[in-house]
LUMMILUM-546970 format. One record per residue: residue in one letter; chain; x, y, z of N, C-alpha, C in turn. Coordinates in Angstrom, 2 decimals. Layout:
<atoms>
ATOM  type  mol      n.X      n.Y      n.Z     ca.X     ca.Y     ca.Z      c.X      c.Y      c.Z
ATOM     a    A        X        Y        Z        X        Y        Z        X        Y        Z
...
</atoms>
This chain:
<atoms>
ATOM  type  mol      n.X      n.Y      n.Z     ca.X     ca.Y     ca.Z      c.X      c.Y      c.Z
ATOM     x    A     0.84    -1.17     0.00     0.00     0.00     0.00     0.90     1.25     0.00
ATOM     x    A     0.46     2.01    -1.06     1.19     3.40    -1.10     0.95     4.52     0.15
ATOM     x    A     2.03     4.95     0.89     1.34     5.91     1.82     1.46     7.29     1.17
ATOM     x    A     0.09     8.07     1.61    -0.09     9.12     1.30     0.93    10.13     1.60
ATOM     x    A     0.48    11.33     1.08     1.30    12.46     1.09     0.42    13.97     1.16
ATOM     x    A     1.14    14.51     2.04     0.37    15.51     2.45     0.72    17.08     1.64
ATOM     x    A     0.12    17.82     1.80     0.22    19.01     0.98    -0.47    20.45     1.31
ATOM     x    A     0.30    21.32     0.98    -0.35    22.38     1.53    -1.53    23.36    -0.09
ATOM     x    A    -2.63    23.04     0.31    -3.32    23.20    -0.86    -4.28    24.99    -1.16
ATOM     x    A    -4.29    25.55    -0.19    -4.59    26.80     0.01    -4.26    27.07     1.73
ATOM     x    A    -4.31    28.81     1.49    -3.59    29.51     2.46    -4.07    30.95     2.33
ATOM     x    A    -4.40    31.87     3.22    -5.25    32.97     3.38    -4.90    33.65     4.89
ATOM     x    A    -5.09    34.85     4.11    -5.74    35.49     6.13    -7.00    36.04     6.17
ATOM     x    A    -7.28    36.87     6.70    -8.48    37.42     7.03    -8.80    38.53     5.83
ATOM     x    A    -9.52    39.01     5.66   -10.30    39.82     4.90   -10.06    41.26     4.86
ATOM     x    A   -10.27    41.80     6.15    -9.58    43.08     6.96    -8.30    42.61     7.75
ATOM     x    A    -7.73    43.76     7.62    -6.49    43.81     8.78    -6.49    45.03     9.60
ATOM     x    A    -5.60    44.70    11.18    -6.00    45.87    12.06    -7.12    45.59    12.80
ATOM     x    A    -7.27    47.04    13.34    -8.36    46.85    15.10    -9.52    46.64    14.43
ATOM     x    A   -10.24    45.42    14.33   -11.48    45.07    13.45   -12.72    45.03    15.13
ATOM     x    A   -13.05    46.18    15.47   -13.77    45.91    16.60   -15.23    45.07    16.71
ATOM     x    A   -15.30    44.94    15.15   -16.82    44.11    14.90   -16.57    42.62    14.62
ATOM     x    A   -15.76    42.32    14.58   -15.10    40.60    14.84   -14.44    40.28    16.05
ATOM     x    A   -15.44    38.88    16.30   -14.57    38.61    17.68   -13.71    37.38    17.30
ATOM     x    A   -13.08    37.08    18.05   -11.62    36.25    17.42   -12.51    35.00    16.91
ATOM     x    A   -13.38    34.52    16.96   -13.88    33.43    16.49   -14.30    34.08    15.17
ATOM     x    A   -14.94    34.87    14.76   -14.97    35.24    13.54   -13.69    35.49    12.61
ATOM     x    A   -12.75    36.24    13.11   -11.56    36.28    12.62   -10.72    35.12    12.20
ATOM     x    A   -11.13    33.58    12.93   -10.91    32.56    12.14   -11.55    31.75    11.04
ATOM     x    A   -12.84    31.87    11.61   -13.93    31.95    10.88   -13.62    32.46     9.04
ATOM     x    A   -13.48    33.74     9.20   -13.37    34.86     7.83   -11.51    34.15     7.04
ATOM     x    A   -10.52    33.84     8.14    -9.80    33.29     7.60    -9.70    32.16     6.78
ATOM     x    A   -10.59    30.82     7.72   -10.48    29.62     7.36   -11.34    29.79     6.34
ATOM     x    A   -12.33    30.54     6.01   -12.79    30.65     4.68   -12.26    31.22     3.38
ATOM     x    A   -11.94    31.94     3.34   -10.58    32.38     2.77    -9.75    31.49     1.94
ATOM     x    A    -9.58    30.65     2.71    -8.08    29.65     2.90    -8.85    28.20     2.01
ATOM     x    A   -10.53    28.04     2.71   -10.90    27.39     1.96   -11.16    27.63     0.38
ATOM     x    A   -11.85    28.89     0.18   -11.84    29.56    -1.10   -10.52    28.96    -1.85
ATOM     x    A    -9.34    29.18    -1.81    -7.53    29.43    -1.74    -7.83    28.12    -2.77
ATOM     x    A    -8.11    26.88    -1.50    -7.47    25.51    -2.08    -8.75    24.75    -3.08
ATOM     x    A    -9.44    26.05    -3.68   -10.87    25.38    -4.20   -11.38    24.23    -3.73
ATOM     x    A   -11.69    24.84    -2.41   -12.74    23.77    -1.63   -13.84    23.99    -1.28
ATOM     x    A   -14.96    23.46    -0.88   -16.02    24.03    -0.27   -15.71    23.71     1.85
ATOM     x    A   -16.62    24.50     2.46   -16.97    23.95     4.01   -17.00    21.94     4.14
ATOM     x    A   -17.69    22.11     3.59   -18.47    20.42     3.17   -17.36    19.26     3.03
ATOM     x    A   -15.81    19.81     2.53   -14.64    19.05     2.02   -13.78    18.65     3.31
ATOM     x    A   -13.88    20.52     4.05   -12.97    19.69     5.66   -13.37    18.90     6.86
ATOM     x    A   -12.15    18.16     6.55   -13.02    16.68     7.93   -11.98    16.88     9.08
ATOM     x    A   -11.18    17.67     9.09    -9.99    17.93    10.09    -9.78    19.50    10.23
ATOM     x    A    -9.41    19.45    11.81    -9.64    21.25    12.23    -8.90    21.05    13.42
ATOM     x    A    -7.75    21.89    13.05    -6.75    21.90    14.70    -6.50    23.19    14.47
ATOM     x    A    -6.46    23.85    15.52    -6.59    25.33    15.82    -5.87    25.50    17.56
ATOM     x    A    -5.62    26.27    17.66    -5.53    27.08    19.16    -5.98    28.08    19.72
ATOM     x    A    -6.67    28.94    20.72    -7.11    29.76    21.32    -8.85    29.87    20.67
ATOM     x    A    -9.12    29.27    20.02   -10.40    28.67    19.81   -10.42    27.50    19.80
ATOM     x    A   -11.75    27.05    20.53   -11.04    25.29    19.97   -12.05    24.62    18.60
ATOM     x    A   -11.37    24.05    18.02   -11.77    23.49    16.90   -13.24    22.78    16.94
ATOM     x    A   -14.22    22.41    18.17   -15.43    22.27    18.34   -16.22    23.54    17.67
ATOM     x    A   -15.38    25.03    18.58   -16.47    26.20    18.64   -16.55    26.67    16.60
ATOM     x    A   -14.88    26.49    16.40   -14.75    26.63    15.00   -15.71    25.92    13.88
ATOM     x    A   -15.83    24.45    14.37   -16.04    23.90    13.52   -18.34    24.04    13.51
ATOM     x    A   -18.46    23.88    14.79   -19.72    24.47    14.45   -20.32    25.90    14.24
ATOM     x    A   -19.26    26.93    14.44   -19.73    28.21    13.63   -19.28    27.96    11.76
ATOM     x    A   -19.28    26.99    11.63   -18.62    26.82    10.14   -19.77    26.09     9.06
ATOM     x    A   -20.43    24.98    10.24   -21.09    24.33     9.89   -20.16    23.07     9.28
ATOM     x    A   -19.16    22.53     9.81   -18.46    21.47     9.56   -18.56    19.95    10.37
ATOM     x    A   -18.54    18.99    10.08   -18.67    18.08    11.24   -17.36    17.31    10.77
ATOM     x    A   -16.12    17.37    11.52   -15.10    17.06    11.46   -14.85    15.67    11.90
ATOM     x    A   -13.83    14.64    11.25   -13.64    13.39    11.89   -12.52    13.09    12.44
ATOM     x    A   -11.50    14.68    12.43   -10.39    14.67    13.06   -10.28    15.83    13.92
ATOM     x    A    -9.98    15.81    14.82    -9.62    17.33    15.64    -8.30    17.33    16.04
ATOM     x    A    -7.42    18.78    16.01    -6.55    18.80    17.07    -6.51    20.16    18.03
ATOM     x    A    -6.32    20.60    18.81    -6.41    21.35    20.00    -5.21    21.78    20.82
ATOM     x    A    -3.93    21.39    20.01    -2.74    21.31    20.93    -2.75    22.76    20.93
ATOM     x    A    -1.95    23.34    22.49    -2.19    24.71    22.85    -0.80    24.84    23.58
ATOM     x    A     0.54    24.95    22.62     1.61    25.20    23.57     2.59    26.49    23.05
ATOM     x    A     1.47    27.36    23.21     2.22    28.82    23.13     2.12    29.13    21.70
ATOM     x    A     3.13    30.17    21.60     3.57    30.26    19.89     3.98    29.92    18.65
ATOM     x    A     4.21    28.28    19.27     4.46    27.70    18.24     3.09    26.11    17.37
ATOM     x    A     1.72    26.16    18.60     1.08    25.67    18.44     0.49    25.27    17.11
ATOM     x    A     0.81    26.36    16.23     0.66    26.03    14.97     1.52    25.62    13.82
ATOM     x    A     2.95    25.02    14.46     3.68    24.40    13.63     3.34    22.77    14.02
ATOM     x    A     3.23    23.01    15.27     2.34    21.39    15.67     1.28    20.64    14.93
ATOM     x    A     0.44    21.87    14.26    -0.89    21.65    14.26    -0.21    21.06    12.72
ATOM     x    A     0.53    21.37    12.52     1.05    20.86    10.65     1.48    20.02    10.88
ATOM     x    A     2.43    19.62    11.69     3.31    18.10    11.59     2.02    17.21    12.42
ATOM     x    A     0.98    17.52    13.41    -0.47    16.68    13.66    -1.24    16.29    12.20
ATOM     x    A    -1.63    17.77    11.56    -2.67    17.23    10.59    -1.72    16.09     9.11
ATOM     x    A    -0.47    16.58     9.15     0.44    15.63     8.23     0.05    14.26     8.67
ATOM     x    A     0.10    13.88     9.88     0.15    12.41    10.36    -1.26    11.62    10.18
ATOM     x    A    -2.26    12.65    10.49    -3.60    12.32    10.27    -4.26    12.05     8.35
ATOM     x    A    -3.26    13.35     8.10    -3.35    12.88     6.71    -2.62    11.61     6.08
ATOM     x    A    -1.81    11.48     6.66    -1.08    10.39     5.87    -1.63     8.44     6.97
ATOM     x    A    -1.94     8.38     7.78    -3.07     7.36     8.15    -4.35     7.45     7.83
ATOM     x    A    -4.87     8.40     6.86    -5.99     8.12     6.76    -7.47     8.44     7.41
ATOM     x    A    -6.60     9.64     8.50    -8.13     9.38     9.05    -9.01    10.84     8.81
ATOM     x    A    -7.73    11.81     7.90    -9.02    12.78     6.91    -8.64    12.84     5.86
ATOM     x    A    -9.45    13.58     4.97    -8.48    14.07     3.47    -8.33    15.45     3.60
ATOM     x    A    -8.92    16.57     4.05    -8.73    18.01     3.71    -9.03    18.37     5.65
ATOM     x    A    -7.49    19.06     5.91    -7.32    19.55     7.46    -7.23    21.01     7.42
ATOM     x    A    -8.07    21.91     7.91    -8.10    23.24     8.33    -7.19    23.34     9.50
ATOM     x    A    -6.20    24.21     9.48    -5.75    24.97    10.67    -5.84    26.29    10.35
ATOM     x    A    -6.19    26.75    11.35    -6.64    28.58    11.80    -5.73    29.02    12.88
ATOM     x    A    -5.51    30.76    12.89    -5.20    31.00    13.70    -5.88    32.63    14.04
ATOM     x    A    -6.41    32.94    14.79    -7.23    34.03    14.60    -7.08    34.55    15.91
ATOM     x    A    -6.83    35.80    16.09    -6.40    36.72    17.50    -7.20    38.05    17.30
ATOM     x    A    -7.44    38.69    18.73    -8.29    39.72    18.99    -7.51    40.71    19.45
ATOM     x    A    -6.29    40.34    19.50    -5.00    41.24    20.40    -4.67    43.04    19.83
ATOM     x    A    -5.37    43.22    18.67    -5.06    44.67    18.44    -6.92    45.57    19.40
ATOM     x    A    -8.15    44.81    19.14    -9.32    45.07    19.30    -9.69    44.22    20.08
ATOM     x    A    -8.83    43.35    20.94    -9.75    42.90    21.93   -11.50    42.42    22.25
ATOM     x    A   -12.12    42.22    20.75   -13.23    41.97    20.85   -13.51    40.11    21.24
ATOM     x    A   -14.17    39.71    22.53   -13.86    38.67    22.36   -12.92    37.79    22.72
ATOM     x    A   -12.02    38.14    23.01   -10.71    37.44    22.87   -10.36    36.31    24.23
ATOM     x    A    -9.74    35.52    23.80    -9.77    34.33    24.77    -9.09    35.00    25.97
ATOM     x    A    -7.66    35.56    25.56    -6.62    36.37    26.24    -5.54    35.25    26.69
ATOM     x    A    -4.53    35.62    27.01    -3.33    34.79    27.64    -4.35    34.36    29.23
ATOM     x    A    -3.59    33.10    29.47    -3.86    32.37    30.88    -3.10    33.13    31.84
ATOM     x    A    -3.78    33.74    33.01    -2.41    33.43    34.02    -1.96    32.85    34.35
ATOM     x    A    -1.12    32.62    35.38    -0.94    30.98    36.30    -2.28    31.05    36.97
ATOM     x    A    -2.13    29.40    37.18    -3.21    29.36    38.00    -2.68    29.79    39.85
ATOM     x    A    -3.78    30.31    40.76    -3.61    30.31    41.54    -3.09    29.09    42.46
ATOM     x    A    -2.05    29.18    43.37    -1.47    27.66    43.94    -0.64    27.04    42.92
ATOM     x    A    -0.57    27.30    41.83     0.52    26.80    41.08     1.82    27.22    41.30
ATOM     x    A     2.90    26.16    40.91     4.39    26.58    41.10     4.70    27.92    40.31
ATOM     x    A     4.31    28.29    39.32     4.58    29.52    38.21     3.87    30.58    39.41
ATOM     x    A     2.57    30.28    39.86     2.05    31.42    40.47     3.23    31.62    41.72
ATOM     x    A     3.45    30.69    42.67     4.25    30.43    43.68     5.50    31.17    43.82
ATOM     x    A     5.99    30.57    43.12     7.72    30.80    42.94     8.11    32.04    41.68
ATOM     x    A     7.28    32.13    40.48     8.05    33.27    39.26     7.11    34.22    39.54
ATOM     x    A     5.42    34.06    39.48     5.01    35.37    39.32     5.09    36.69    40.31
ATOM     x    A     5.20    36.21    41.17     5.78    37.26    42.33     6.96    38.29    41.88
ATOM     x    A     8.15    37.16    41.24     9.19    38.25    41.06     9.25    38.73    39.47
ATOM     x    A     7.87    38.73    38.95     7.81    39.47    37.91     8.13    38.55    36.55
ATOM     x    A     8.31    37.31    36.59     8.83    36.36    35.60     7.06    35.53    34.85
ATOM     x    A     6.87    35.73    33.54     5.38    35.49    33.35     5.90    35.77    32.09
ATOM     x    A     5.40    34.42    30.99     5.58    34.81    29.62     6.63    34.63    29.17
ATOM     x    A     6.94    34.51    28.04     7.96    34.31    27.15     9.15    35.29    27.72
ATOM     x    A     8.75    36.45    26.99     9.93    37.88    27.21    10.32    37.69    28.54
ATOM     x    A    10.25    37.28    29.62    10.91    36.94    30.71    11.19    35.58    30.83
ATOM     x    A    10.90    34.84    30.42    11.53    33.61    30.71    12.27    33.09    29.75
ATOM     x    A    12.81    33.83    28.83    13.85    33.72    27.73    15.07    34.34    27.90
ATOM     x    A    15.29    35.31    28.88    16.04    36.14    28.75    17.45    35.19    28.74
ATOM     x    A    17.37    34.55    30.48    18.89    33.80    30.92    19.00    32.81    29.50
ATOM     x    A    18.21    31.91    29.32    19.04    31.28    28.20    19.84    31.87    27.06
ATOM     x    A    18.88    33.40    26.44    19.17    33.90    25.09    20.85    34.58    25.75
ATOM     x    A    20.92    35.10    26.74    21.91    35.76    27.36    23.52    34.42    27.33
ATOM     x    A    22.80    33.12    28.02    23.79    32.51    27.54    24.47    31.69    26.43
ATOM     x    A    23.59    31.46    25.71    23.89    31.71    24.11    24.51    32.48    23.44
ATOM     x    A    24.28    33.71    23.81    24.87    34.80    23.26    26.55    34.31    23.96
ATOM     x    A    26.82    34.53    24.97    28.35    34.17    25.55    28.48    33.08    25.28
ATOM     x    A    28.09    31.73    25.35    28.60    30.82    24.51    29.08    30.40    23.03
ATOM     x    A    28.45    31.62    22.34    28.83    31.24    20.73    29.78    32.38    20.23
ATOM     x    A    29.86    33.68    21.34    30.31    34.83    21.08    30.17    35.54    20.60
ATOM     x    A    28.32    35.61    20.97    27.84    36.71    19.81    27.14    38.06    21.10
ATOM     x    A    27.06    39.30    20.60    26.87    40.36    21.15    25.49    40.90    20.84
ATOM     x    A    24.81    41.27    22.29    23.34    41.47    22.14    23.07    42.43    20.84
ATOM     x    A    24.05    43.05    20.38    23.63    43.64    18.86    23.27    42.90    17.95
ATOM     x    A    24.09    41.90    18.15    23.77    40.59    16.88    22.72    40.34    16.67
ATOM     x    A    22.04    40.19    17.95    20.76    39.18    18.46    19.82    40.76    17.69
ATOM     x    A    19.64    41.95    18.29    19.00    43.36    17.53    19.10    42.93    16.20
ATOM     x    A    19.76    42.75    15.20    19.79    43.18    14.10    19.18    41.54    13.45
ATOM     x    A    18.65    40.46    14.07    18.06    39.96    13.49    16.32    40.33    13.71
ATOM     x    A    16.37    41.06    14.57    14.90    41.54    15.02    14.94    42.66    13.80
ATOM     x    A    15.75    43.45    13.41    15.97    44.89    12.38    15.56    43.80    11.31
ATOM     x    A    16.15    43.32    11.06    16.12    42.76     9.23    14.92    41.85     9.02
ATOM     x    A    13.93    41.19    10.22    12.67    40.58    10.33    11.93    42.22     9.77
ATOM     x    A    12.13    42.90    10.74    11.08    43.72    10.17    11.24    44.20     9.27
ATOM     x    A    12.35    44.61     8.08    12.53    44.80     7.08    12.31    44.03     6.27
ATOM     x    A    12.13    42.81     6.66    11.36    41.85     5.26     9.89    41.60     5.57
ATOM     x    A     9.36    41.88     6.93     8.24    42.28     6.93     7.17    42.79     6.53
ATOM     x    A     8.11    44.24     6.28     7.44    45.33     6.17     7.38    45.29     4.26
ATOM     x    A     7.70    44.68     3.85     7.91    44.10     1.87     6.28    43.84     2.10
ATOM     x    A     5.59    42.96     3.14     4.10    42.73     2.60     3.27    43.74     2.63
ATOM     x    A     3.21    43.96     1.51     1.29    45.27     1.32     0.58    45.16     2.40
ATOM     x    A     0.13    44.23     3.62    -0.52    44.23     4.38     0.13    43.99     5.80
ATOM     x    A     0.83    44.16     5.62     2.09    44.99     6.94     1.62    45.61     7.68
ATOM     x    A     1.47    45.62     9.12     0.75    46.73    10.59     1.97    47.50    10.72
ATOM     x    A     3.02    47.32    10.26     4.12    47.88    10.72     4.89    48.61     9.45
ATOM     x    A     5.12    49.54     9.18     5.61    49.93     7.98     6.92    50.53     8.33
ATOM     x    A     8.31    50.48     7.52     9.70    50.74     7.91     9.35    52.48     8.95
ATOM     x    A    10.44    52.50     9.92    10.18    53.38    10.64    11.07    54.70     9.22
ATOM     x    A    10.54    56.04     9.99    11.14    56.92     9.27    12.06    57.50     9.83
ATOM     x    A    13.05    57.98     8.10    14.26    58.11     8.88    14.89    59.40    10.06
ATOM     x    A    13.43    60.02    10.18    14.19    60.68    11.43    13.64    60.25    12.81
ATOM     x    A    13.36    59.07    12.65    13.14    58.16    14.14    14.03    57.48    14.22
ATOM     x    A    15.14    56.48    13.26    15.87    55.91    13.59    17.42    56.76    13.65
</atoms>
């Protein structure tokens, strides 16, 4: 038996970009994953797989009108949606869908809606021991490693700046960019 092979067949974002205060993040995936379906000339009716994060693929899939025979739900930060590709690859290639939606849809400029970041939970070790001294989130709990990296390979926190400079300079190349090159009498 030949095993399948997976593929990326359409791809989209949302419709509007920016503080959209009349979409709440479920719509904003919603307006995407349609989109995306449009993209790979599909209809609603075609996807049987839906892994998403900060919505879960239940709420998605019945504002869609989809009845899915695969779900995934993995929710581990910022990278949840590279998961959700090497998940729906595996599902695609056993067989147990043919066409997998992943979405990713945020409320973070308009806040309409929006799931929001977790805190710790109360009584938890994170609540216990880091959030007290101000440690919560990525940007603080990255620092000591990126710091010793940097002295271990011998590179200088400029280094580490100027790959953040040249992200946003190839960024800022897309027409639909929130961020447009700063001007030059700011930098």
């Amino acid at each position: 038996m030949r095993r399948a092979h997976a593929a990326v067949i359409g791809a989209a974002e949302t419709t509007e970009m920016g503080k959209l205060p009349h979409m709440s993040q479920l719509q904003l995936h919603a307006d995407a994953a349609l989109n995306a379906i449009a993209d790979a000339g599909l209809k609603p009716s075609d996807i049987d797989g839906i892994a998403t994060a900060g919505e879960t693929p239940e709420s998605l899939a019945l504002y869609l009108g989809i009845t899915p025979s695969w779900i995934d739900a993995t929710g581990v930060g910022g990278c949840s949606f590279l998961m959700h590709v090497r998940h729906a690859v595996a599902a695609l290639e056993s067989g147990h869908c043919k066409h997998v939606l992943i979405t990713h849809g945020e409320s973070g400029r308009s806040r309409v809606a929006a799931a929001g970041f977790p805190h710790p939970i109360a009584g938890s070790l994170p609540q216990q021991f880091e959030t007290p001294y101000g440690t919560f989130g990525p940007p603080t709990m990255f620092t000591l490693p990126v710091l010793r990296f940097l002295k271990e390979r011998g590179y200088e926190q400029e280094d580490l700046a100027r790959v953040a400079v040249v992200q946003r300079e190839w960024a800022a190349l897309n027409p639909r960019a929130a961020r447009r090159p700063p001007s030059p009498s700011t930098t």
